[in-house]
C-alpha positions as CSV (number, residue, x, y, z in Angstrom):
1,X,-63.7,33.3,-17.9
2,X,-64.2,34.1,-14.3
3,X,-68.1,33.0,-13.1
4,X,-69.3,34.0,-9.3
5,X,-70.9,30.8,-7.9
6,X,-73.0,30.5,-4.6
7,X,-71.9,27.0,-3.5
8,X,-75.3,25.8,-1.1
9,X,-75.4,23.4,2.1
10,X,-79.3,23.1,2.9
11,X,-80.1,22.2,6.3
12,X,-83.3,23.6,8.2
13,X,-81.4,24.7,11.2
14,X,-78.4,25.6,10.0
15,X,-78.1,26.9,5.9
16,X,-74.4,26.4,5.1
17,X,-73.3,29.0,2.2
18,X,-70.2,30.4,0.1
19,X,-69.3,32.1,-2.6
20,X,-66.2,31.9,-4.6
21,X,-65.0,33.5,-8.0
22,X,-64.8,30.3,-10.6
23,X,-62.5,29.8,-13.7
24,X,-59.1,30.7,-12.7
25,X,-56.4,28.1,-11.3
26,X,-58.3,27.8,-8.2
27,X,-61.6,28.8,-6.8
28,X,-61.0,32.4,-5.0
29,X,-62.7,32.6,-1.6
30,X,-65.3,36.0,-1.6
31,X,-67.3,35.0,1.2
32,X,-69.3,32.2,3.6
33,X,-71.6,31.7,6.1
34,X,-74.4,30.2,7.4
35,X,-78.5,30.7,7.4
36,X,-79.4,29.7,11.0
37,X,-82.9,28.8,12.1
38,X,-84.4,28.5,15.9
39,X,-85.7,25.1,16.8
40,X,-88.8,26.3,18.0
41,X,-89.9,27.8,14.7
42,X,-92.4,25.3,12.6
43,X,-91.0,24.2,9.2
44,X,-92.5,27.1,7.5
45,X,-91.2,29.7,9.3
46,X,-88.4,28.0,9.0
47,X,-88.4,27.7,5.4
48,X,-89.6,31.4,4.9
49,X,-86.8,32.5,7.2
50,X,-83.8,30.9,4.9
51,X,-86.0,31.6,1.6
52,X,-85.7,35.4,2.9
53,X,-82.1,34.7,3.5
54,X,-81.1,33.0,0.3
55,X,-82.7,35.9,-1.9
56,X,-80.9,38.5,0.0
57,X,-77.4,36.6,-0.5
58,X,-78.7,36.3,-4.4
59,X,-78.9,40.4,-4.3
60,X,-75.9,40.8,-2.5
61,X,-73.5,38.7,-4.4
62,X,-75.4,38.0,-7.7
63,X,-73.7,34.3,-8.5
64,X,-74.0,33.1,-12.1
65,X,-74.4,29.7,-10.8
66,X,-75.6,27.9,-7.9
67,X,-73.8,24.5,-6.3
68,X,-76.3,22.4,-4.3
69,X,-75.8,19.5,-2.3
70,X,-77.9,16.6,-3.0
71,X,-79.3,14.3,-0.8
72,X,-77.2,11.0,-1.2
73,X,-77.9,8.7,1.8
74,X,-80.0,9.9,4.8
75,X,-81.5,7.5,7.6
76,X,-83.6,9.6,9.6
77,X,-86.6,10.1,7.1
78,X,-87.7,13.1,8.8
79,X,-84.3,15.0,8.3
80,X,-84.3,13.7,4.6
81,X,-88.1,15.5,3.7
82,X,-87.4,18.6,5.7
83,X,-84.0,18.9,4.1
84,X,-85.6,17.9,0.8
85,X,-88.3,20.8,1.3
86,X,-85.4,23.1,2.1
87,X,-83.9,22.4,-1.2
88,X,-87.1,22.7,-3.0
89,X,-86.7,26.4,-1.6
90,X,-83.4,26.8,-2.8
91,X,-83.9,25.4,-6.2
92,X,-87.2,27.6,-6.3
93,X,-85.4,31.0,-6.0
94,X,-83.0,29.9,-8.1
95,X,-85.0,29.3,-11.1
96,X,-86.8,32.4,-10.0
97,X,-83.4,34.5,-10.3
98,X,-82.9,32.5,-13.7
99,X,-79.7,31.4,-12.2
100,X,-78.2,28.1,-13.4
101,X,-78.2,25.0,-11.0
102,X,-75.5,22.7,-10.5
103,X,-76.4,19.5,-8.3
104,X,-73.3,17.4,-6.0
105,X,-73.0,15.1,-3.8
106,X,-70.6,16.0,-1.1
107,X,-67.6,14.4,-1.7
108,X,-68.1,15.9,-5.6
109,X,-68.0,19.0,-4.2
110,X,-64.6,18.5,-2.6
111,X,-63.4,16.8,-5.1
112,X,-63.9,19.7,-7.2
113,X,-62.7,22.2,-4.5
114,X,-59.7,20.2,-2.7
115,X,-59.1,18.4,-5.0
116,X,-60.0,14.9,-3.0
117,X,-63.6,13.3,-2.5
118,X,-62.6,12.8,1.3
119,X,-61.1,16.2,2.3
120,X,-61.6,17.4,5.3
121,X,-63.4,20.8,5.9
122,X,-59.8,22.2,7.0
123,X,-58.5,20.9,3.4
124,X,-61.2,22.7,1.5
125,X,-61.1,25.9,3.4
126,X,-57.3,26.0,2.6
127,X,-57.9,25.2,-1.2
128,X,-59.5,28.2,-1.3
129,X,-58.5,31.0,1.0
């Protein structure tokens, strides 16, 4: 059964995104990109900037599911609460869209992608395209 899910990288200035067909052999690439934010925007423009951006990918590609990284090990504590106020977005739209949330760390992600916790971002773009 084939599911469309809109796999999610939060980051305030840059929003990684893509969104593959699920449930076949492999994962089948159907498009990616990135949310980008300037630095000289304040964290809620910032954050109203990719909510706006999120929804419209939601409209536009209408996943079934959505793949969010979690935060597993951050040092700068700044970085950590903006990212974590970034996801908070994320998750918010989601459950606004009634759209089922799946949470990963990175290396879960690959695993389930490439096949291998440590792939590289040129192993996991070539599991799926």
């Amino acid at each position: 059964m084939k599911m469309r899910v809109l796999g999610l990288d939060p980051g305030t200035a840059t929003f990684g995104w893509g969104v593959v067909d699920a449930g076949g052999a492999r994962p089948v690439h159907v498009a990616h990109g990135a949310l980008r934010t300037a630095a000289t925007l304040t964290l809620g423009e910032r954050l109203t900037t990719l909510r706006d951006g999120l929804t419209s990918l939601i409209d536009q590609h209408k996943p079934e599911r959505i793949a969010i990284e979690r935060i597993f090990s951050q040092s700068n504590v700044q970085s950590a609460v903006a990212i974590g106020a970034v996801r908070g977005v994320a998750l918010l739209i989601a459950a606004d869209h009634k759209i089922e949330v799946v949470e990963a760390t990175p290396s879960e992600m690959k695993r389930a992608i490439a096949g291998e916790g440590r792939a590289t971002k040129a192993a996991v773009t070539k599991a799926i395209t």
